[in-house]
FIFIDREN-390800 format. One record per residue: residue in one letter; x, y, z of N, C-alpha, C in turn. Coordinates in steps of 0.02 Angstrom, whole numbers, padded with zeros to 5 digits, always signed. Layout:
// residues N
AXYZXYZXYZ ...
This chain:
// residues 294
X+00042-00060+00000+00000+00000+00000+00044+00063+00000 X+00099+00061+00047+00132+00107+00046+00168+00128-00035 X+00186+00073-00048+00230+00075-00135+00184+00141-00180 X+00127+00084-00173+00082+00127-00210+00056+00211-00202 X+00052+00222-00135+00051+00287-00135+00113+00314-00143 X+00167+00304-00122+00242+00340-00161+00243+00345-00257 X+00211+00289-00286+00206+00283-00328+00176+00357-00380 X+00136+00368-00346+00056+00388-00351+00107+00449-00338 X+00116+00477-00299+00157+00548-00271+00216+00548-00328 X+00251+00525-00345+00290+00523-00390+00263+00551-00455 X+00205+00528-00464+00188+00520-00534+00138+00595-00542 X+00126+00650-00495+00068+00692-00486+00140+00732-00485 X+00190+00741-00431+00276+00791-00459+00276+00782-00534 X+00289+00732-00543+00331+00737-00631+00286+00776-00658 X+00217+00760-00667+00169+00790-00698+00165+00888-00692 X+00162+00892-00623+00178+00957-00613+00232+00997-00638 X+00279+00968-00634+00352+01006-00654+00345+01007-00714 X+00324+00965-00783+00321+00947-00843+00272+01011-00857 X+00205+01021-00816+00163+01070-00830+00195+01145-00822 X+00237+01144-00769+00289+01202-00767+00322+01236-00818 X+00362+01169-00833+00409+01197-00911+00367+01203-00976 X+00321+01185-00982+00277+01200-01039+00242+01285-01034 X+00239+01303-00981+00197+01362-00944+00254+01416-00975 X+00342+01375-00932+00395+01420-00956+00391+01460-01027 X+00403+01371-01062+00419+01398-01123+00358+01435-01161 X+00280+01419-01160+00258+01464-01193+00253+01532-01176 X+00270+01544-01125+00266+01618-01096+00336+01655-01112 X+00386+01608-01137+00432+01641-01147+00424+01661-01246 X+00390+01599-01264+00380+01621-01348+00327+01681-01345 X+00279+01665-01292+00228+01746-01325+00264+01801-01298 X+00314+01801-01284+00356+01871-01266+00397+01883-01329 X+00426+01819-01351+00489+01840-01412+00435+01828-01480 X+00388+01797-01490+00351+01788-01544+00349+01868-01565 X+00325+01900-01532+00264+01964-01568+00356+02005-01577 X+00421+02007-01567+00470+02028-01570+00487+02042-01651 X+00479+02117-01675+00491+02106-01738+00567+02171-01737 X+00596+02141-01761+00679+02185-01758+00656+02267-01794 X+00623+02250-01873+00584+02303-01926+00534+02347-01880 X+00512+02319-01834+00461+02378-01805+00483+02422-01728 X+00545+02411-01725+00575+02439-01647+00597+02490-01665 X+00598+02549-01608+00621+02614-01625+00677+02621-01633 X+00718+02666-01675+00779+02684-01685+00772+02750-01715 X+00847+02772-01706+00873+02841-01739+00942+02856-01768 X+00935+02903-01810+00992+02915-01829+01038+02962-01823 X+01102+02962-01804+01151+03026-01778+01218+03023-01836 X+01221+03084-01855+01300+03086-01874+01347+03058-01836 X+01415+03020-01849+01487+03026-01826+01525+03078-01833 X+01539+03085-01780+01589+03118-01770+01578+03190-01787 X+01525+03225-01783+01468+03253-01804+01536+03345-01818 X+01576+03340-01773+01602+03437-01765+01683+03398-01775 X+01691+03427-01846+01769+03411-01881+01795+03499-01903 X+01880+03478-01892+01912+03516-01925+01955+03504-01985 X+01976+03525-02014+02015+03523-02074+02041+03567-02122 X+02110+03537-02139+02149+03578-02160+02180+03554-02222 X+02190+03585-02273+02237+03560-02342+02296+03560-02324 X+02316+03526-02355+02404+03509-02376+02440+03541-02422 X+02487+03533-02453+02541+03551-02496+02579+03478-02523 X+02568+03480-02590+02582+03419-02610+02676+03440-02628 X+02721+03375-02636+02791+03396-02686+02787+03443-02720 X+02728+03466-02765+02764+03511-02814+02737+03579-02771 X+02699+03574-02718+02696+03658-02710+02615+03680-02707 X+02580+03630-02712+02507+03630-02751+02461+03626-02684 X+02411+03648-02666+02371+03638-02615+02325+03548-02651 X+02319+03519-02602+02295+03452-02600+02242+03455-02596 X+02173+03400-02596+02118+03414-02560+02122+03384-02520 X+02055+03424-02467+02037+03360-02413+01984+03311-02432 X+02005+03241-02404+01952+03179-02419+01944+03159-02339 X+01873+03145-02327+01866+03137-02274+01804+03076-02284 X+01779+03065-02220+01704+03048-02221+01661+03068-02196 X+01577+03056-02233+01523+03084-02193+01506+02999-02144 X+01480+02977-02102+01458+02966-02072+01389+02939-02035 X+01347+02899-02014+01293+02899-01987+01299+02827-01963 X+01264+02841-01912+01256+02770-01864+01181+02766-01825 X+01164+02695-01831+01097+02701-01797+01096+02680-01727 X+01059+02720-01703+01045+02699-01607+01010+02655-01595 X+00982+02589-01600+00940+02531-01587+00957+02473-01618 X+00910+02442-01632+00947+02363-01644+00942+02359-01705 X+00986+02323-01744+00980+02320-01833+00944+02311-01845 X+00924+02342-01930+00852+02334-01963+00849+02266-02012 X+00797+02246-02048+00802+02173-02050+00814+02204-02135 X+00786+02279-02160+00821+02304-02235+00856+02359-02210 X+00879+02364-02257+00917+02440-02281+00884+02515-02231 X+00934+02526-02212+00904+02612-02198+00914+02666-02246 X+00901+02688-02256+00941+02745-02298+00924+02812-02284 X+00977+02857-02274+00989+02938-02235+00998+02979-02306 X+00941+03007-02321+00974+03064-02362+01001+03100-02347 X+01038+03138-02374+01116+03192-02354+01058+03278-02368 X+01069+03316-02329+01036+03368-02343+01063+03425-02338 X+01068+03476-02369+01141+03539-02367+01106+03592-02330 X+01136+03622-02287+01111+03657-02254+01104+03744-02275 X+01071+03787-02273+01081+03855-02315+01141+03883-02281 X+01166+03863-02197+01209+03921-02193+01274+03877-02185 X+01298+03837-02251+01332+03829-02254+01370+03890-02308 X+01455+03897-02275+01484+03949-02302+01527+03907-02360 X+01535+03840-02374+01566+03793-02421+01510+03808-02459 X+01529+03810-02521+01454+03802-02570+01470+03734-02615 X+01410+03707-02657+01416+03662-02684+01459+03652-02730 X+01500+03712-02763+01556+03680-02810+01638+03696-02785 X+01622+03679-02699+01678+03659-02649+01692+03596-02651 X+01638+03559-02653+01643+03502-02602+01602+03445-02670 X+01633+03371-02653+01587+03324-02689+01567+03265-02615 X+01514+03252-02624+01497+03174-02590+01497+03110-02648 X+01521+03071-02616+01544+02997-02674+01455+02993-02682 X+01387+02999-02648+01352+03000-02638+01312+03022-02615 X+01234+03042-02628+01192+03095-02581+01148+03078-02543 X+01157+03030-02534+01117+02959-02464+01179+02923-02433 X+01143+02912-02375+01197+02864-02342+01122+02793-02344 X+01177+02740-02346+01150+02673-02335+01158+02623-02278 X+01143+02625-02229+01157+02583-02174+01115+02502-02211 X+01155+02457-02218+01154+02393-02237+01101+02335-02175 X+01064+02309-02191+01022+02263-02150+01063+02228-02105 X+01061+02231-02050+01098+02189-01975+01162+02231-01985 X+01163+02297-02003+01227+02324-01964+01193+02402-01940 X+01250+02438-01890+01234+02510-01865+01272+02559-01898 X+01301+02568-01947+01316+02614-01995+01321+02600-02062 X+01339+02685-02087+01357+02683-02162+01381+02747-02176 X+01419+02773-02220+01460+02834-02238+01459+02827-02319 X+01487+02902-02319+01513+02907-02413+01578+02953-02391 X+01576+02957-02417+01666+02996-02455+01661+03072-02454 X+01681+03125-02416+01687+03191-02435+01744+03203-02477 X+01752+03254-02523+01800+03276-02556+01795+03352-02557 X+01839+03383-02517+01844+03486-02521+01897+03496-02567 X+01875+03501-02622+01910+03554-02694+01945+03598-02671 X+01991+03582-02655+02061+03651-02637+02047+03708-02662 X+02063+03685-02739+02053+03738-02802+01995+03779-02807 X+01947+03749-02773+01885+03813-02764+01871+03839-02708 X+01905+03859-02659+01923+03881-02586+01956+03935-02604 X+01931+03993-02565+01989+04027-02556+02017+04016-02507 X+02085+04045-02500+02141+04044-02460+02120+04063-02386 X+02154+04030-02341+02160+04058-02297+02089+04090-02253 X+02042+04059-02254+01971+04069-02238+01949+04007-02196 X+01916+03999-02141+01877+03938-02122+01810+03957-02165 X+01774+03884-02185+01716+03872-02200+01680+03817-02156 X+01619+03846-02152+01584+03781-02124+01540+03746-02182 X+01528+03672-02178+01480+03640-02210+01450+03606-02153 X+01411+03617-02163+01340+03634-02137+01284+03565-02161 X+01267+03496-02123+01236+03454-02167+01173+03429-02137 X+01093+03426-02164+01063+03384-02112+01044+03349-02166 X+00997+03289-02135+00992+03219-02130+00910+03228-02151 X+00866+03173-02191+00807+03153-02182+00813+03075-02194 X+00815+03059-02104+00791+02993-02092+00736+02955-02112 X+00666+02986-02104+00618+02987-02113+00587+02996-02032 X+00610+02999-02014+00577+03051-01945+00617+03015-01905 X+00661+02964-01918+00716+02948-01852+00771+02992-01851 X+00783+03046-01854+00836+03072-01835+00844+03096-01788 X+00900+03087-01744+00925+03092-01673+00926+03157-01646 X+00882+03208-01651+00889+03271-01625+00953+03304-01619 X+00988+03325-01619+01049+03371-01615+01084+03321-01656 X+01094+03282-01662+01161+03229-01692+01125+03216-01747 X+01061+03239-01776+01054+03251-01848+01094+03310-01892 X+01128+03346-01863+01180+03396-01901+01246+03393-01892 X+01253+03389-01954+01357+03391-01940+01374+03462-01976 X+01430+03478-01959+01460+03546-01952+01530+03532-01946 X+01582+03524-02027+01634+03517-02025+01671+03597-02041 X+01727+03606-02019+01759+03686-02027+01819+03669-02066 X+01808+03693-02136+01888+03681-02200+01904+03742-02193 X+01971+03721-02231+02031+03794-02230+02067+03781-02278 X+02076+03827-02318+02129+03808-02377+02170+03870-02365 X+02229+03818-02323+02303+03856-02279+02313+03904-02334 X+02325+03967-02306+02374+04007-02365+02453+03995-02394 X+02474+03980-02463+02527+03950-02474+02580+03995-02518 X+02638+04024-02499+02657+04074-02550+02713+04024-02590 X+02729+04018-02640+02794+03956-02660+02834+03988-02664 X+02900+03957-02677+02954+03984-02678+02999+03984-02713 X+02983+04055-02785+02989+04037-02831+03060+04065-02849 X+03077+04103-02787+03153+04146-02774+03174+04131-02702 X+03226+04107-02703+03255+04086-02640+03283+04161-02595 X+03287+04234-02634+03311+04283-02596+03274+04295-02572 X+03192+04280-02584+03135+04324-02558+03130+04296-02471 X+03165+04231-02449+03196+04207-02399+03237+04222-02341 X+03291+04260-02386+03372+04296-02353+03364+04356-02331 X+03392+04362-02283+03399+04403-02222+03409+04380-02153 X+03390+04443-02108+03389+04417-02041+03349+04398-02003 X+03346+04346-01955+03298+04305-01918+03312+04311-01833 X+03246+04313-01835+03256+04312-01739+03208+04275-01712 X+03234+04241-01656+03167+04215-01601+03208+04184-01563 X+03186+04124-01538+03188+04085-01491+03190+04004-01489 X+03225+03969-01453+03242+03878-01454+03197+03872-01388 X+03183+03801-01386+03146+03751-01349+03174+03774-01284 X+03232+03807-01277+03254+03816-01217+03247+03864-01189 X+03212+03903-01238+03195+03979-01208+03246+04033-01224 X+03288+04014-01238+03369+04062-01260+03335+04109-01334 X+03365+04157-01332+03345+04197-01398+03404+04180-01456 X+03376+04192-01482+03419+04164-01558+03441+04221-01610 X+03479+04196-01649+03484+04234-01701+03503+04221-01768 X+03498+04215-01822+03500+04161-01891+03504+04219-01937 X+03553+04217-02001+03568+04256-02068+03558+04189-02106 X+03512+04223-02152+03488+04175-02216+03509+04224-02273 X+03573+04183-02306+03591+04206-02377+03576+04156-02427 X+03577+04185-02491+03593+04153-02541+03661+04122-02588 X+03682+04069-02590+03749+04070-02648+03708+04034-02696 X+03736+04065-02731+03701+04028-02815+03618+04011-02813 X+03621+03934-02806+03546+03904-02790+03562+03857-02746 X+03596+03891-02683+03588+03868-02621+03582+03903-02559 X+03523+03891-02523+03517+03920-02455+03544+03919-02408 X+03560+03961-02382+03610+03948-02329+03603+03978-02256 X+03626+03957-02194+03579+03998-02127+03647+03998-02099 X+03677+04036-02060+03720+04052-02013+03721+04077-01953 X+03717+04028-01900+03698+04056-01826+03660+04006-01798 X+03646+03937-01822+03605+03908-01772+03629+03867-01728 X+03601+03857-01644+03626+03829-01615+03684+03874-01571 X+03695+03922-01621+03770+03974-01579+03739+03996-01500 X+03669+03989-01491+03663+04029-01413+03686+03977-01377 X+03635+03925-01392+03667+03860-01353+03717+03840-01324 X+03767+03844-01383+03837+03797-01373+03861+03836-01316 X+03850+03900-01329+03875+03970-01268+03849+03958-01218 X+03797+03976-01206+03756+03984-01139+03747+03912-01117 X+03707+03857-01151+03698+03813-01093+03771+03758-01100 X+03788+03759-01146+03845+03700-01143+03921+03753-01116 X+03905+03782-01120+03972+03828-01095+04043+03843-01146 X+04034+03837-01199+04078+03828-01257+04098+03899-01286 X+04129+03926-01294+04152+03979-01356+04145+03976-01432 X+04115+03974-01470+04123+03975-01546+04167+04036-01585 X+04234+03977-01567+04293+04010-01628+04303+04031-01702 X+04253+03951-01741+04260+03975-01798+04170+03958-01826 X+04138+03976-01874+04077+03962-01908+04073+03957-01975 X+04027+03928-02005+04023+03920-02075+03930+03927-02068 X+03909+03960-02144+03833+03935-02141+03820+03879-02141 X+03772+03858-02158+03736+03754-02160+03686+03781-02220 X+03711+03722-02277+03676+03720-02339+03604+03699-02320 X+03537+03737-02328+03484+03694-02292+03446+03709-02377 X+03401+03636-02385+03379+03607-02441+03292+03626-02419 X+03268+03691-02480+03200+03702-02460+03144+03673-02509 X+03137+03612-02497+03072+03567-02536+03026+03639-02541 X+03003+03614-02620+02931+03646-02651+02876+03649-02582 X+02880+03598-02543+02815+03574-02534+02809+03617-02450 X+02838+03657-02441+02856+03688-02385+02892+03672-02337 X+02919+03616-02314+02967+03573-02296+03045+03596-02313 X+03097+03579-02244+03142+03585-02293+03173+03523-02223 X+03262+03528-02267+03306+03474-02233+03369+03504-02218 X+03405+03474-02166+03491+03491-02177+03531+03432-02153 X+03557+03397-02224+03604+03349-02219+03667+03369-02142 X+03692+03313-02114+03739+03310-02093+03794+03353-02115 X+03846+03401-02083+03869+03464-02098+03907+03476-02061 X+03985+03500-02054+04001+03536-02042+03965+03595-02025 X+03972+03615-01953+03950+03692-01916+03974+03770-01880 X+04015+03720-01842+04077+03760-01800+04114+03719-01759 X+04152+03773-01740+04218+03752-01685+04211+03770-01627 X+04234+03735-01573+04231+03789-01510+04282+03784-01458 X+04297+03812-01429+04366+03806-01364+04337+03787-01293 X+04343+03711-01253+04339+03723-01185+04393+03684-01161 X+04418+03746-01115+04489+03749-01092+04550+03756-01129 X+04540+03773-01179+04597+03759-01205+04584+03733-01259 X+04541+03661-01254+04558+03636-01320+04473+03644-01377 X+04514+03630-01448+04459+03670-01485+04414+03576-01495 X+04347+03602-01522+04309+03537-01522+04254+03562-01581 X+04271+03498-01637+04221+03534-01700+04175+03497-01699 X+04124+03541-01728+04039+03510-01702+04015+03493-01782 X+03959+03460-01797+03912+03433-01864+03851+03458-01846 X+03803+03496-01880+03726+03474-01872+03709+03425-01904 X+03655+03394-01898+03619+03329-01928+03558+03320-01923 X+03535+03266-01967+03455+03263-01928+03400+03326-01931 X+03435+03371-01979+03385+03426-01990+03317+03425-02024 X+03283+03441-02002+03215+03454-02020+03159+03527-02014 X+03141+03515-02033+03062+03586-02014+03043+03625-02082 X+02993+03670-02065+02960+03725-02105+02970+03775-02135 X+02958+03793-02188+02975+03862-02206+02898+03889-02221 X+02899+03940-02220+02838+03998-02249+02839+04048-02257 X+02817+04082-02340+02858+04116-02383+02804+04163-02356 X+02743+04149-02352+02705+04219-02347+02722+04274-02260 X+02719+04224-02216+02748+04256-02125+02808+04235-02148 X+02847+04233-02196+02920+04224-02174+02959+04210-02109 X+02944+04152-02108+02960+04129-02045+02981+04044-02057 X+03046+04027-02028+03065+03936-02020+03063+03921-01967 X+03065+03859-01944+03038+03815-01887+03100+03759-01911 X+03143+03759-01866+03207+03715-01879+03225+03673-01807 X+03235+03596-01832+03241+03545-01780+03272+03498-01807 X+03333+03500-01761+03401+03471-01771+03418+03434-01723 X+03493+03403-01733+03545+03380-01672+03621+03391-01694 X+03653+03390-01642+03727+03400-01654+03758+03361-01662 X+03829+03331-01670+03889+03276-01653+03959+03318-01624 X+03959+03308-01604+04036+03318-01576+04083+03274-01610 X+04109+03291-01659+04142+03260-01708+04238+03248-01694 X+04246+03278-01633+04285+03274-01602+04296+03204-01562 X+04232+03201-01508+04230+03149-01447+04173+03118-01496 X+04142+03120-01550+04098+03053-01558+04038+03058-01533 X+04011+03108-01511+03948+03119-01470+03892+03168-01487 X+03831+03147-01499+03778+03181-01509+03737+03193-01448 X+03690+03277-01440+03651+03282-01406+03612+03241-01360 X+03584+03201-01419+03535+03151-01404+03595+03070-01344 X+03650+03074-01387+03679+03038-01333+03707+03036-01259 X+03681+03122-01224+03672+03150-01160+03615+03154-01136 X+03568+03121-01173+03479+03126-01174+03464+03179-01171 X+03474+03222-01210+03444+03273-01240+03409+03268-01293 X+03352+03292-01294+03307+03299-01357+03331+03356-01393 X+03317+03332-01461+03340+03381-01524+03328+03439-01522 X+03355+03497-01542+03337+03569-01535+03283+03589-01586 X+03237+03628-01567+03202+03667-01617+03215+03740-01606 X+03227+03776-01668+03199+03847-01643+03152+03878-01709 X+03116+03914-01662+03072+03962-01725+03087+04012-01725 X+03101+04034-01799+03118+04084-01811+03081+04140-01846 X+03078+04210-01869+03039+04232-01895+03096+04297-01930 X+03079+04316-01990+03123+04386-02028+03123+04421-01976 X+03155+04486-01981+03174+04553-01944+03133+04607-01986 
């Protein structure tokens, strides 16, 4: 008798628990059933929405364009098609339309992903110089657009570039200041069709290294089209401590020129061509100084 009622109890649990998980699972399908990905809210925001930008200077001297991207990403869960963001120009944009190209005038966010972009391109050549512009862009989602992060607002500049089509318009005298705070002083001549600077580094060697400069030569410095320039390894000067004289190299030269502020930006290192030793091999970082005409 007893069997049988254990039996009996056994068999009224299973039953129950079995009625349980059936309860589970359909209560868990009428929650995910009516789940449609296509009908959940979402919106759409620009990336990266507030850009700056600036042109370049290609080798020969030429302003470059800027290529960038436009951007959009959606806030909710992927769509099961295509989204697609028309691109919309804004009136107070100061770029006008034959600034700028888009590879495209929709953006396409692709089914099961959260973005999509096209290609900006700012026409150098139709910029003027030396001006910020804004472009100015909104969006028709179709009414998902993300309130404020439906507008982007990028700021171009097409750097002012003077070339350099005479190396005297260069030569003269220069003044300012090194990384170290020391004031400087630099003569930029011409020989033939080579540039030449005389004086850099001379505060230095004096004041913080403690040296005398006995003898000097200019340093041939090489001024790329592209505003850039260089200075090979060189003979510089001489100098006396204690007694004995110690001849120095620049090297490693690099930096800017700009013909319109006439002004270079020069960053170098030394050797001690004597003892074998560069700046950088006292852990010193390389010198810069900026300079500007008189």
């Amino acid at each position: 008798m007893k069997n049988i009622i254990k039996y009996v109890l056994i068999f009224v649990i299973g039953g129950l628990v079995m009625s349980s998980c059936e309860d589970l699972e359909s209560n868990y399908a009428a929650m995910t059933n009516d789940y449609d990905k296509s009908n959940t809210t979402y919106y759409i925001q620009y990336l990266n929405a507030s850009q700056s930008f600036e042109t370049a200077i290609d080798e020969a001297g030429l302003p470059t364009n800027i290529v960038t991207t436009v951007g959009v990403a959606l806030l909710g869960a992927p769509q099961s098609s295509d989204v697609t963001v028309t691109i919309v120009a804004d009136p107070s944009s100061t770029m006008t339309s034959s600034m700028y190209t888009l590879s495209a005038t929709s953006i396409v966010i692709p089914a099961g992903l959260n973005s999509g972009s096209v290609s900006l391109t700012a026409l150098a050549a139709e910029m003027p110089e030396d001006e910020v512009l804004n472009l100015v862009l909104n969006m028709d989602a179709g009414g998902a657009e993300a309130g404020t992060g439906a507008q982007l607002n990028y700021a171009l500049k097409r750097i002012k570039f003077c070339p350099l089509d005479d190396l005297n318009t260069m030569a003269g005298k220069y003044g300012g200041t090194d990384d170290w705070g020391l004031t400087v002083s630099v003569v930029a001549t011409v020989d033939g069709d080579k540039f030449m600077l005389q004086g850099l580094n001379h505060t230095w060697i004096q004041d913080m290294w403690g040296e005398g400069v006995t003898d000097e030569v200019p340093v041939e410095v090489t001024m790329n089209p592209n505003g850039t320039l260089e200075i090979a390894e060189q003979y510089i000067f001489t100098t006396d401590w204690e007694g004995a004289p110690y001849e120095y190299s620049i090297l490693d030269g690099t930096g800017i020129w700009d013909n319109c502020k006439k002004t270079l930006i020069i960053t170098y290192d030394i050797l001690n061509t004597t003892d074998g030793y560069k700046l950088s091999d006292y852990g010193y970082a390389p010198i810069t100084e900026t300079l500007s005409m008189n």
